[in-house]
Structures are given as structure tokens and as C-alpha cells.
C-alpha positions in Angstrom: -142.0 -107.7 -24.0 -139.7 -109.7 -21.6 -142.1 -112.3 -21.0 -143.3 -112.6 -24.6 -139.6 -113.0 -25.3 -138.9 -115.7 -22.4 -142.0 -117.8 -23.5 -141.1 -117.7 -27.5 -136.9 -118.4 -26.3 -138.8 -121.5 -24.8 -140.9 -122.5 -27.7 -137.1 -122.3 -29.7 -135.7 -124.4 -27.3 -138.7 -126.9 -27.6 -138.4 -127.2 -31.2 -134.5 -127.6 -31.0 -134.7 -130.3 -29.0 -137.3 -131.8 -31.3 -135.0 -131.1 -34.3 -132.3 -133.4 -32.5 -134.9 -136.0 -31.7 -135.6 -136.2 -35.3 -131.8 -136.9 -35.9 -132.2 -140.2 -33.9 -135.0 -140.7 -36.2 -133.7 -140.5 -39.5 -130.5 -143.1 -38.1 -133.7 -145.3 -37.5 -135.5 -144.6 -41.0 -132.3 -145.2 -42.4 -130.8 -148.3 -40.6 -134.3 -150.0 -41.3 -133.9 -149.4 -44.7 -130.3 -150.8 -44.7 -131.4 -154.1 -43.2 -134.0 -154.0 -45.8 -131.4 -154.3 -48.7 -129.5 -156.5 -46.9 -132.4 -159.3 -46.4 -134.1 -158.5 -49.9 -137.2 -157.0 -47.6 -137.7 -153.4 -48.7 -140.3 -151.2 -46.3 -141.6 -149.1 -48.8 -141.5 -145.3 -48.9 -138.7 -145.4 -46.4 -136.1 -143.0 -47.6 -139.4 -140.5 -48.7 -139.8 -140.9 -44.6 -136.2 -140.0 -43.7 -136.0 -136.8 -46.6 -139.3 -135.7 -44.9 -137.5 -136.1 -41.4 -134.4 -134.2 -42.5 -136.4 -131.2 -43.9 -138.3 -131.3 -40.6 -135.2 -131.1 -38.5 -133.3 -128.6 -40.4 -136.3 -125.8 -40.3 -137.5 -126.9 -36.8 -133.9 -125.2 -35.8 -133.9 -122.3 -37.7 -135.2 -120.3 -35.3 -133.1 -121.7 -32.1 -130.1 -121.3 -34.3 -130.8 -117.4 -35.3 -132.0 -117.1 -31.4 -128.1 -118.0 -30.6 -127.0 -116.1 -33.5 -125.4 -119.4 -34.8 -126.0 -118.8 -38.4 -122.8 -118.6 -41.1 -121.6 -115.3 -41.4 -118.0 -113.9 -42.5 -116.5 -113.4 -39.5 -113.3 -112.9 -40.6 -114.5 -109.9 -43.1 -116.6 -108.7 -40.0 -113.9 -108.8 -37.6 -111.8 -106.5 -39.2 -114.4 -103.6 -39.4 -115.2 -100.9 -37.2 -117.1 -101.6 -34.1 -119.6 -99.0 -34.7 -120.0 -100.0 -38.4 -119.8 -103.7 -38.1 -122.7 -103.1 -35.7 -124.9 -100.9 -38.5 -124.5 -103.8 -40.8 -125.5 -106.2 -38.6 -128.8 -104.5 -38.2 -128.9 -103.7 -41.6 -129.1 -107.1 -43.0 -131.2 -108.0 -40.3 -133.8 -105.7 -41.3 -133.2 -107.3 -45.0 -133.5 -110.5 -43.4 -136.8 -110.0 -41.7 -138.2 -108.7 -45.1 -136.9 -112.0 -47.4 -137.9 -114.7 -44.4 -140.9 -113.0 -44.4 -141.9 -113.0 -47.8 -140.6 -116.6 -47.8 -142.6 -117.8 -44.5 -145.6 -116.1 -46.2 -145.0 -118.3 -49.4 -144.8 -120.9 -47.2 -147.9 -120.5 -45.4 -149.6 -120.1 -48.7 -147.9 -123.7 -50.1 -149.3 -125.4 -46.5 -152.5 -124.4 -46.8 -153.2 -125.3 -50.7 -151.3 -128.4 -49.8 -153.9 -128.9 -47.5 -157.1 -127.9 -49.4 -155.7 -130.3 -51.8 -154.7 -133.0 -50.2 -151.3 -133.3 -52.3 -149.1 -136.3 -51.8 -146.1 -138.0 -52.6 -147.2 -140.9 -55.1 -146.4 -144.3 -54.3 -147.7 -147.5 -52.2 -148.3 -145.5 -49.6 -148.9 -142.3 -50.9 -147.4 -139.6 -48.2 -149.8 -136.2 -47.1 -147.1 -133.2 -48.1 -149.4 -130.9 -45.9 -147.8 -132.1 -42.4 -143.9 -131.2 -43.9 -145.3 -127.8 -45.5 -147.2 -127.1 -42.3 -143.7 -127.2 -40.7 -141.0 -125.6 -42.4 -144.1 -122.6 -42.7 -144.2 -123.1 -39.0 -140.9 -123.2 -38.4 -139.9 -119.8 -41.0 -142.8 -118.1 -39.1 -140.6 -118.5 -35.8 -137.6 -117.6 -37.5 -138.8 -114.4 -39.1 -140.2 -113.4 -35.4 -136.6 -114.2 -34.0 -135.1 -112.1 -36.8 -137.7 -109.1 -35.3 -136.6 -109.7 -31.7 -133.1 -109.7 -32.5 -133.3 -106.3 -34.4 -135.0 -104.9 -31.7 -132.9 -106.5 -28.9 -129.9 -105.1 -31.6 -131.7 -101.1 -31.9 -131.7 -101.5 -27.8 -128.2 -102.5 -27.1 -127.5 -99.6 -29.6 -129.7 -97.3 -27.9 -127.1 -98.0 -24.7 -124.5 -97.8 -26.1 -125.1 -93.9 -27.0 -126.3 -93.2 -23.8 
């Protein structure tokens, strides 16, 4: 399982660092589109670019952030608990986690690939292909879900230690 786990922490890394490259991207998407208002030369579908962008960068991190264990939680609620119960809950909602992102990288997958078949677009000018922004975020919640696993195994382990 260790080397599984050392080639997915590098896939995580790979698409966090392709989440911030996609920050410098939207500054670009948007600046363009700036200048365009300021010399009455519009690029069209240019903010529809930088929302797709944004989307794109916030779920290629998902799964880097929950890798780091970065995501919100109430640490001062948490801090104040027991050790040994704080620890429970922990895996607790991680199990409830795994279930939710599942169903919800599932749903995903399903949107992608009717988006797909379909061909669905944004309507405009240039009409934009939805299927590339589904494909990722169903991607990207895939990843996270299988983070979510390691964790609660890596979580059931450290438990396991401590008792011995």
C-alpha cells in the first residue's frame, strides 16, 4: 500500500500545483478582460473562461488539501475534547465523509459523462463544451474521496498503535 500511497500523494501534488497555475491564469483571463472595457474591445466569453478556471482550481485541490488535512474544521471545539474521543470523531466523520464525497463524485461522474454524450455547452459566440469542467471537478472529487479512504485507514493505523 505504501507505494500506491506515494504515487497517488504525487498525483495530489501534481494537481496542486496545477490548481495554482490556474490562479495565474484567471489574473490573465481577467486583466484581458479589464483592458477590454477600458479600450471598448470586449474578447467574448472571457469571464465564462475565468468562472470555468476558478471551478477548475478550487476542485483540482481538494484532494492535496484533505491529503494535508488543511480543510476548515472547529478547532477550538476540538481542542478542548478528550484525546481519545476527539480522535473517534475524527474517524467518525471521516467515514461520513467518504460516504457523501462518494455519492457526490459518483453524481459527478454521471453529470461528465451525459455532458459528454451530449455535447452540452455554455451558449454564446463561442459556445463553451461543459464536458472538460465536469470531467474535472468528477476527477478531481474521485481523488478526494480516495484521499478521504487513505486517511481513515492511515487514521484506524495510528489508532491501532496507539493501543499497542
Amino acid at each position: 500500500m505504501k507505494s500506491v500511497y506515494t504515487v497517488f500523494r504525487k498525483i495530489n501534488h501534481l494537481f496542486a500545483e496545477v490548481s495554482g497555475y490556474l490562479i495565474a491564469v484567471i489574473v490573465i483571463l481577467l486583466l484581458l478582460d479589464t483592458m477590454g472595457y477600458l479600450v471598448s474591445f470586449q474578447i467574448p466569453m472571457m469571464i465564462e473562461l475565468a468562472v470555468f478556471t476558478t471551478i477548475a482550481s478550487a476542485y483540482l485541490g481538494l484532494s492535496y488539501t484533505e491529503q494535508i488535512r488543511a480543510h476548515v474544521k472547529v478547532d477550538a471545539v476540538l481542542s478542548r475534547l478528550p484525546v481519545k474521543f476527539r480522535h473517534w470523531l475524527e474517524i467518525i466523520w471521516g467515514v461520513i465523509g467518504f460516504f457523501v464525497i462518494g455519492l457526490t463524485a459518483y453524481a459527478a461522474y454521471l453529470k461528465a459523462i451525459e455532458s459528454i454524450g451530449d455535447g452540452e455547452s455554455i451558449a454564446g459566440e463561442f459556445p463553451l463544451p461543459l464536458a472538460p469542467i465536469r470531467t474535472i471537478i468528477a476527477v478531481s472529487l474521485f481523488l478526494y474521496v480516495i484521499q478521504v479512504l487513505f486517511n481513515l485507514v492511515l487514521d484506524f493505523r495510528s489508532r491501532r498503535d496507539e493501543a499497542d
